[in-house]
C-alpha positions as CSV (number, residue, x, y, z in Angstrom):
1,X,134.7,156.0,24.0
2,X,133.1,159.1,25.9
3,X,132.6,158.0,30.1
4,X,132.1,160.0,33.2
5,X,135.2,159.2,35.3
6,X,135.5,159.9,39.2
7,X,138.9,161.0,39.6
8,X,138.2,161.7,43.7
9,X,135.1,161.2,46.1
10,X,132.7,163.9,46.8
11,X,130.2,166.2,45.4
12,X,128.7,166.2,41.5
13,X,131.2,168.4,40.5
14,X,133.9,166.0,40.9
15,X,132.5,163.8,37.9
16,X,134.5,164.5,34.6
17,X,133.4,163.7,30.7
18,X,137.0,161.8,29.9
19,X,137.6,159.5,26.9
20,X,139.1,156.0,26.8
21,X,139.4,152.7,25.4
22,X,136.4,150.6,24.7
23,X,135.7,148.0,27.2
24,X,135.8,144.2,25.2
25,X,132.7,141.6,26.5
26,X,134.6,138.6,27.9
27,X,132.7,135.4,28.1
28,X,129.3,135.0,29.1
29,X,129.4,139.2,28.1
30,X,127.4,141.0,25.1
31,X,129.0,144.5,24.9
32,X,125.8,147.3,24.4
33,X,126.4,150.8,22.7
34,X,124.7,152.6,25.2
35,X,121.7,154.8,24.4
36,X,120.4,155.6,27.9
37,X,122.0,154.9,31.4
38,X,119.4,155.2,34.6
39,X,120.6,156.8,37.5
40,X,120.2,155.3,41.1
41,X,121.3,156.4,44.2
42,X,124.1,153.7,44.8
43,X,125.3,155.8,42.4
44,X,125.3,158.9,44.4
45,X,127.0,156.6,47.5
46,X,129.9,155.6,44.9
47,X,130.6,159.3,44.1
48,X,130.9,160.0,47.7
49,X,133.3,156.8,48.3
50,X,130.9,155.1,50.6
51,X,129.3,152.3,48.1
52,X,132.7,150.5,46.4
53,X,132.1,148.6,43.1
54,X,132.5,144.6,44.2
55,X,135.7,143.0,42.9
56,X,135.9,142.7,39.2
57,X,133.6,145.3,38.4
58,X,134.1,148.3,36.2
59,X,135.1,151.5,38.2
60,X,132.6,153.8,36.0
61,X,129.1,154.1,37.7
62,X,125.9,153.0,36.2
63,X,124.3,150.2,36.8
64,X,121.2,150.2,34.3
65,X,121.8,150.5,30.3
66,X,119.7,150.1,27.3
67,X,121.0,150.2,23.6
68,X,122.2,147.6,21.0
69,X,124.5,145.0,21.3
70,X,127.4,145.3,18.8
71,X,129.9,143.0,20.1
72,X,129.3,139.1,21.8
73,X,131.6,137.2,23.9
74,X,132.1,133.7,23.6
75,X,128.9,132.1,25.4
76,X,126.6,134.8,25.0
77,X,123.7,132.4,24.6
78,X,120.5,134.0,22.9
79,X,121.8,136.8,22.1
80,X,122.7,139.0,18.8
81,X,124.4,141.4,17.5
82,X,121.6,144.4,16.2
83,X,119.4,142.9,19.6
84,X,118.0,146.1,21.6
85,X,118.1,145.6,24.8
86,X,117.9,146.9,28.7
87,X,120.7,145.6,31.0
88,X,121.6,145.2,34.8
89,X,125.2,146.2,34.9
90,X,128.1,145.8,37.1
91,X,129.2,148.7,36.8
92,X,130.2,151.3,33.8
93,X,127.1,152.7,32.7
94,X,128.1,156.2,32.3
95,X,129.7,155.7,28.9
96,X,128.9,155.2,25.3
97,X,130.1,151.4,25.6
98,X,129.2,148.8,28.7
99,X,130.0,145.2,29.0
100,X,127.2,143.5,30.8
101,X,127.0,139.7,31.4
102,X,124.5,138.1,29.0
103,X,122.0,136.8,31.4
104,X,121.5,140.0,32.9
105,X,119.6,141.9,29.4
106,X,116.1,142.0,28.8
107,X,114.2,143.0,25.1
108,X,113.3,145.9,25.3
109,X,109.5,145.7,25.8
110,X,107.4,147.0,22.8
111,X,106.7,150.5,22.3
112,X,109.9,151.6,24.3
113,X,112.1,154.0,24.4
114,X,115.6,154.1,25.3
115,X,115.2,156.3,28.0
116,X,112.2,154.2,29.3
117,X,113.9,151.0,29.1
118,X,117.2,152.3,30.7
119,X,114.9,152.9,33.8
120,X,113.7,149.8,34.3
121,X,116.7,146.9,35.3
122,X,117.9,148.5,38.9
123,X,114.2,148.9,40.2
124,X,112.7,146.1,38.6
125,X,115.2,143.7,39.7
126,X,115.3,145.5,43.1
127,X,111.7,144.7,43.6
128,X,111.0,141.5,42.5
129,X,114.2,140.1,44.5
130,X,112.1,141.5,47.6
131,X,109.2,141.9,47.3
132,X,108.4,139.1,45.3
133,X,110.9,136.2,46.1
134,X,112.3,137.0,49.9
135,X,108.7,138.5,51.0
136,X,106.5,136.6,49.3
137,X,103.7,139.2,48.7
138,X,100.7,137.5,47.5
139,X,97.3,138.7,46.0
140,X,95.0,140.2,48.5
141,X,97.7,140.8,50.9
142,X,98.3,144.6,51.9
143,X,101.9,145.7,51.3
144,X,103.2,149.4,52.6
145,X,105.8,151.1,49.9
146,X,108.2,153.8,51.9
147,X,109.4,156.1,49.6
148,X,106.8,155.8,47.5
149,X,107.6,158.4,44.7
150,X,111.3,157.3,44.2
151,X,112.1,154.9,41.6
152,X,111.7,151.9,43.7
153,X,108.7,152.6,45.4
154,X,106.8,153.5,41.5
155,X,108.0,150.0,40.1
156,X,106.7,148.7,43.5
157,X,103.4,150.5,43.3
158,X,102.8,149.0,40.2
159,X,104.3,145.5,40.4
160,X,102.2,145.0,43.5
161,X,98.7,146.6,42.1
162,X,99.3,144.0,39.3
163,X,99.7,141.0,41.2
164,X,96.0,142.1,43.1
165,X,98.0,143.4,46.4
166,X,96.6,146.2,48.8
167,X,98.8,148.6,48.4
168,X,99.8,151.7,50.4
169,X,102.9,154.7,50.1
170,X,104.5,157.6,51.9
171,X,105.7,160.4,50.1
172,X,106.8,163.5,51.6
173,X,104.4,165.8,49.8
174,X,100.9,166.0,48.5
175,X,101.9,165.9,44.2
176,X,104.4,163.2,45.4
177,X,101.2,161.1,47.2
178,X,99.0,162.2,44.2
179,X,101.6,160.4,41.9
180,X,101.5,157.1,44.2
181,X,98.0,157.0,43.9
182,X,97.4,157.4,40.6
183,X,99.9,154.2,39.7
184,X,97.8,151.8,41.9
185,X,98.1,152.7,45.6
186,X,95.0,152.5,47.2
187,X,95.9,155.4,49.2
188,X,99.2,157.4,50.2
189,X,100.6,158.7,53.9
190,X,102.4,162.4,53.2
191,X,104.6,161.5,56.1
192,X,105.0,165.2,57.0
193,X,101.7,165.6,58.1
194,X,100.4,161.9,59.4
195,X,101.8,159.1,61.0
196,X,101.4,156.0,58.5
197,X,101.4,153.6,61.2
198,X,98.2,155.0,62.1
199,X,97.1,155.5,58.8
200,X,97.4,152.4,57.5
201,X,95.7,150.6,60.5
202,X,92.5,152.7,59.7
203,X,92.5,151.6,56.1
204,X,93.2,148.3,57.2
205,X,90.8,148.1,59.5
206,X,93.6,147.7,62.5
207,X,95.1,144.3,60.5
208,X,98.1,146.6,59.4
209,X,100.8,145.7,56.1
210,X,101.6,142.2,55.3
211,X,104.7,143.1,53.9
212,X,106.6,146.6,53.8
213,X,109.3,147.3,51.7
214,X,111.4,150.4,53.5
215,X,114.6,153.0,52.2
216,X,114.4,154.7,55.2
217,X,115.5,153.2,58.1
218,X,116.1,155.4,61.3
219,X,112.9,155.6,63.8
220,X,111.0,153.7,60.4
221,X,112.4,150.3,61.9
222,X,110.4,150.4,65.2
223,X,107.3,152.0,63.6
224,X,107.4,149.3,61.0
225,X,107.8,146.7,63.6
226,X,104.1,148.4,65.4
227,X,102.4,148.1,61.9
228,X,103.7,144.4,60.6
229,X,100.5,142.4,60.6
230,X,101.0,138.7,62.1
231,X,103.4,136.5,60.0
232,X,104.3,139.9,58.2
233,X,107.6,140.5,56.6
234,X,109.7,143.5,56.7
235,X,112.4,143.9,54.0
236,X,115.1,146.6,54.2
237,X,116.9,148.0,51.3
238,X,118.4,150.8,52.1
239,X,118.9,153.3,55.6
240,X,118.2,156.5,54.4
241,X,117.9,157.6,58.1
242,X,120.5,155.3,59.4
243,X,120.6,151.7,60.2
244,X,122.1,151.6,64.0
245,X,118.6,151.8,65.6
246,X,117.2,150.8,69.6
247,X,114.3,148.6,69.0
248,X,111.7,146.3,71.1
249,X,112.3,142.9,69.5
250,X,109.2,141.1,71.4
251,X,106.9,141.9,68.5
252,X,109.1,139.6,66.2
253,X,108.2,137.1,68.2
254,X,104.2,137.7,69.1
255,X,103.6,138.1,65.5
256,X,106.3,136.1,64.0
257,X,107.5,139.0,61.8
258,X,110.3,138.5,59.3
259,X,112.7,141.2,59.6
260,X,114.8,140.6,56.2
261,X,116.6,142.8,54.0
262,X,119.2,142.7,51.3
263,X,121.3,144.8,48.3
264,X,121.5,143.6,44.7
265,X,124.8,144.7,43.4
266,X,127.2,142.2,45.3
267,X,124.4,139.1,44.5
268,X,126.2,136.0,42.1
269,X,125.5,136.2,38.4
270,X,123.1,133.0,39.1
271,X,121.2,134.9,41.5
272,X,120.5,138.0,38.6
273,X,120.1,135.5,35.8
274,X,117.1,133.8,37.7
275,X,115.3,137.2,38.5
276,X,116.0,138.1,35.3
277,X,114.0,135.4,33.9
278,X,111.4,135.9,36.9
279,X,111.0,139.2,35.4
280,X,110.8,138.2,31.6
281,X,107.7,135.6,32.3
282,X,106.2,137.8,34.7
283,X,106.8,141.4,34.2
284,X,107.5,142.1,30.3
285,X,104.2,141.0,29.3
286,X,102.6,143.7,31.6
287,X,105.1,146.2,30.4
288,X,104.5,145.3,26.9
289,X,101.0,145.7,26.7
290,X,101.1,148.9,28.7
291,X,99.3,148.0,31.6
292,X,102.2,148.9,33.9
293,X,105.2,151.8,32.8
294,X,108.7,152.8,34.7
295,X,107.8,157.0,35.6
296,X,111.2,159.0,33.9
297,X,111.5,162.1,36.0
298,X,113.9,164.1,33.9
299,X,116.6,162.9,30.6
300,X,120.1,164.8,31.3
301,X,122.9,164.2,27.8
302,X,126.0,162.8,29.5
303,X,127.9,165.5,29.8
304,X,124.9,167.2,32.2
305,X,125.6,164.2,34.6
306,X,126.2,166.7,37.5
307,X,122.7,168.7,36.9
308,X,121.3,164.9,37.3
309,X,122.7,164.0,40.3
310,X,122.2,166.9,41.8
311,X,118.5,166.1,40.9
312,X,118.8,162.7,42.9
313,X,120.0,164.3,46.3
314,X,117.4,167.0,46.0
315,X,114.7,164.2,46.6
316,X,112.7,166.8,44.4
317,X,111.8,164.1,41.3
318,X,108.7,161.5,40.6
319,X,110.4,158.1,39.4
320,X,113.7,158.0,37.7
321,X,116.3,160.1,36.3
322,X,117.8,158.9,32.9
323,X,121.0,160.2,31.2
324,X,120.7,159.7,27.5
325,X,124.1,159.6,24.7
């Protein structure tokens, strides 16, 4: 099979179109041709050598497929070969073959593409896990989105303006905010020109963000801390800006904020089979009957896998960057 190998760490040009053998699904495994791999940035973090794959996992990045299964492993429960399907990998999602574990794929929901299904699985999962299990959001409750035009924060929009939440964004430019808005936010903070804290209080009428779901990190932390409305809940997911921060932990206690956070990759195979399913009952219907839909930025073929990541650290795209084989 065709795969983008990572001979060394560092910029896009280090990734490489090589060929090797194709990977067999050991039990509890499906194996998926591959017809679209989504692109996330702990991909970007792997090229660079700073986000290792966990032990066991395949060494090729990608950790979203969609495609048909052609192969089973023993155990593979519902599954077929000739299903289409979108998949949460491990690991080895740029190549024309991935091995994923069985309770990690989802149908593809009706009316799909390839390309749209292979940007669902990271994000989805992603926000669910937090926003809808660890934080508990709930409908009526006002949840703030940072990083609002990225893949995470689009699925969020939407997941949350769904479920009957208040929800508000930053973006870092006006067509970015635009986008937010138009998927369900009731309104977006360019955070160039306004500070959200202040933003959101207005709107709120000074009760401030039940729960906010943040990428960036940095000076974000104590200015998300200011905003949390009592019993709120804070999730991290990522330190764009850093994560080694000097804070004023009194408000935790005042307003008996949550300060949580977590990453998805290293979680059990129990843990990602039960969101999985959390996902299936509650998500796929809304997918299916187009009410909600991922946002695809740009396709790349495989062998343009540079041109797409350098797409991913420009910060330049709406939603999600797809390569397609």
């Amino acid at each position: 099979m065709r795969y983008i190998d990572l001979p060394e760490h560092g910029g896009p040009e280090v990734m490489q179109l090589a060929e090797g053998d194709r990977p067999e699904p050991a039990a509890g495994e499906v194996l998926i041709k591959v017809e679209a791999a989504g692109i996330n940035r702990p991909d970007v973090f792997q090229r660079m050598g700073l986000y290792p794959p966990p032990p066991g996992a395949s060494p090729i990045m990608g950790l979203e497929v969609a495609g048909e299964i052609v192969a089973l492993g023993e155990g593979a429960g519902r599954w077929q070969v000739g299903d289409r399907v979108c998949a949460l990998a491990n690991g080895g999602g740029y190549a024309e073959y991935c091995a994923v574990p069985a309770t990690q794929c989802l149908p593809i929901p009706t009316g799909f593409s390839a390309a749209q299904a292979a940007a669902l699985p990271e994000t989805f999962f992603t926000v669910w896990s937090n926003v809808f299990d660890r934080a508990g959001l709930k409908p009526g409750e006002v949840l703030l989105v940072h990083g609002g035009s990225s893949g995470i924060g689009t699925t969020a929009i939407q997941l949350a303006a769904a479920s009957g939440a208040r929800v508000f964004a930053t973006a870092g430019s006006d067509d970015k905010c635009a986008a937010c808005e138009r998927l369900g936010a009731s309104a977006a903070i360019n955070y160039r020109d306004a500070d959200f804290v202040a933003a959101v209080r207005e709107a709120t009428d000074g009760h401030g963000a039940d729960v906010i779901l943040d990428m960036v990190g940095g000076d974000y932390v104590d200015r998300n801390i200011q905003l949390a409305a009592r019993d709120g809940r804070i999730v991290n997911i990522a330190f764009l800006r850093g994560s080694r921060v000097e804070v004023d932990l009194l408000p935790l206690m005042l307003k008996r904020i949550t300060l949580t956070g977590s990453t998805l990759r290293p979680q059990s195979a129990e843990a990602k089979a039960a969101i999985a399913r959390a996902l299936e009952a509650n998500a796929w219907p809304l997918l299916s009957a187009g009410k909600i839909r991922p946002e695809v930025s740009a396709t790349f073929p495989l062998e343009q896998v540079a041109e797409a990541h350098r797409l991913m650290e420009s910060s330049s795209h709406i939603g999600k960057i797809v390569l397609t084989l």
